[in-house]
Phi, psi and omega in degrees: 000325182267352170281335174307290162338287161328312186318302198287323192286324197283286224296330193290295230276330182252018183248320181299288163347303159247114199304341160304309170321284181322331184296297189325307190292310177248305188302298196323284185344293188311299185301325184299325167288313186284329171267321143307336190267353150252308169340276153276161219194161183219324227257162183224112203212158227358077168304097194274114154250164172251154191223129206243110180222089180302312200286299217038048167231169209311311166319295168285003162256004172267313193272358186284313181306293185329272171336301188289317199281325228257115213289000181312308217239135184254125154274098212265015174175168173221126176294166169225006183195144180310312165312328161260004155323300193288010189256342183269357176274312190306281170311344185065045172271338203220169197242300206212162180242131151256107197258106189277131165278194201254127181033073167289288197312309196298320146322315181296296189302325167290301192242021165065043199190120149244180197227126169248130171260127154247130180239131233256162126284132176210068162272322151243104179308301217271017165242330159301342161298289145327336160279322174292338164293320173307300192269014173249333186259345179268273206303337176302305186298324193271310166313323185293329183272358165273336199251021187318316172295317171335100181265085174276142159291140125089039201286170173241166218195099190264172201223111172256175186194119175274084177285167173069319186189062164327327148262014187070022188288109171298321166349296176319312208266337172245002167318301186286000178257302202313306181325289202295309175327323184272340182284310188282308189297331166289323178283290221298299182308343160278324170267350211268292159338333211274315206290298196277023150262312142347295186284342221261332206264354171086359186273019160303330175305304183303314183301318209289322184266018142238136230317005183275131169283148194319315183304322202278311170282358135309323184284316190297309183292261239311321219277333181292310200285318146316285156353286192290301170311341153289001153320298168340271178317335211259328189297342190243359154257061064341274145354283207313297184317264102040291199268309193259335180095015201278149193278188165202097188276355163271175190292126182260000143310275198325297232272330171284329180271358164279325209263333161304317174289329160312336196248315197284354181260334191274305185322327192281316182302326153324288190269354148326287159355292174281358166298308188277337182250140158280340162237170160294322164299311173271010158283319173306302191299307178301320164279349167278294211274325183257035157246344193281319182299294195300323177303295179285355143320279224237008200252020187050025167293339176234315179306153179272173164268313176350295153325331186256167175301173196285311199289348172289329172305354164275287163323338179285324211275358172291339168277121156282357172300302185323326208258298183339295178311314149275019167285308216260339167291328180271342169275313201281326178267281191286344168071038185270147129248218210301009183277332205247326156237070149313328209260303166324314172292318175300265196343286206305270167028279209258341161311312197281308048098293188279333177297319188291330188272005171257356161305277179343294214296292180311319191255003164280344180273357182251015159258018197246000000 
């Protein structure tokens, strides 16, 4: 037990030693949360559209005001003929044209209907999509507040109601993918090394001839690494909470002790990693490139899973981000536990479970 002790304290004591690591470890996360957690985004604010106002009455200057109050939107010129629309689309001055027809007001009033044309860029279908949903919900609003008085026989009136993330804060929905993304690629990458820096440094010799059995220098890379990745976790769901606003409607026990079973899967996964590679460089590259695609692909952090042919939908339950993301989602948003993600913890469970005995296993065949 105490050559064990030693083992974790030197592993402590060379990792504290190297300052790349630590930069990996703590610096990478931060920027990576903090940027991604602005960065992307599906929501859309201060938009420059332009506006083609044939009629230049009182109406359409109440929907112009509507529009201009409204933080989606900048009104970044106002045009006077149709023809120059392809020249502010040309230029990338606008997002979009709100284009007023000739007596819009007298029309609303007379035949109880005018006609706005909005015309999108949509060189990005989905932001153009998104404006039009935006500026359709604004004219919506300002009719409903005009016809308030108003009575129709037999309207049917649909009522939407948003659970869980009522406004629609894309925040929500990539925090927690961002979140996973930084635990596992930092943890699998850190330990992916630890094994294959040994050999490179030539101190493999020692470890094979000393009295530690395969489990204990497996336990051993891991256990430092732990330590330092609850850290990790706690400094970035700090960051979520805190910088982005993301709630936690759930047990913030629960939420620590899922997110240790994440690092202890990404670690095991790691050091899997480092078993199986002979330098570092290709342990790095096997844990950048073949864990960053698949995580960010297939684990429905952007993607629906739902959505893909079946066989990715097969290949997905093999991503431990996947099952993790509906961990953090279900605690921190729906405020659900372990009664409802049972099945998701038993997955992390038994993936770590398999990774450390096919580590062991990989590294009894390289004492042989």
């Amino acid at each position: 037990m105490k050559r064990f002790i030693g083992f974790i304290k030197k592993e402590f004591y060379h990792i504290l030693r190297d300052k790349r690591s630590l930069f990996i470890l703590f610096g990478m996360p931060i920027v990576q949360i903090m940027l991604f957690g602005f960065a992307i985004t599906n929501e859309i604010n201060n938009v420059d559209i332009a506006i083609l106002d044939h009629s230049k009455d009182a109406t359409t200057q109440e929907i112009i005001n509507k529009i201009a109050a409204s933080k989606h939107f900048s009104i970044k010129q106002v045009i006077e003929k149709e023809s120059d629309m392809a020249s502010v689309f040309q230029k990338g001055q606008v997002k979009a044209v709100l284009n007023f027809e000739k007596k819009f007001s007298k029309n609303l009033i007379k035949d109880n209907h005018a006609k706005v044309q909005l015309v999108t860029d949509a060189t990005d279908p989905n932001t153009a999509n998104t404006i039009s949903n935006f500026i359709n919900a604004i004219l919506q609003n300002y009719l409903k507040e005009q016809n308030k008085n108003i009575t129709v026989s037999h309207q049917v009136i649909p009522q939407t109601r948003m659970v869980y993330n009522p406004e629609l804060k894309s925040v929500y929905m990539f925090v927690p993918g961002v979140m996973t993304i930084i635990l596992m690629l930092v943890s699998a990458m850190m330990t992916s090394i630890s094994i294959t820096r040994e050999k490179e440094l030539g101190t493999m010799e020692i470890l094979l001839v000393s009295p530690l059995k395969p489990f204990q220098v497996i336990l051993g890379k891991v256990f430092p690494y732990i330590f330092l990745s609850i850290i990790n976790a706690v400094i970035v769901i700090v960051l979520s909470v805190f910088i982005f606003k993301m709630p936690v409607q759930g047990s913030l026990f629960l939420l620590g002790l899922e997110s240790v079973l994440f690092i202890i899967t990404s670690l095991a996964l790691g050091i899997l990693i480092s078993t199986i590679s002979a330098t570092q460089q290709t342990a790095m590259m096997i844990s950048l490139m073949g864990l960053m695609l698949p995580v960010i692909l297939l684990s429905g952090f952007i993607f629906p899973i739902t959505s893909m042919p079946l066989p990715l939908q097969v290949i997905s339950n093999i991503i431990p981000a996947k099952w993790f993301i509906t961990i953090i989602k279900g605690i921190m948003l729906k405020g659900v536990g372990l009664q409802y993600l049972w099945k998701e913890t038993l997955v992390l469970l038994g993936m770590t479970v398999f990774f450390i005995a096919l580590s062991v296993k990989k590294y009894k065949i390289r004492l042989e």
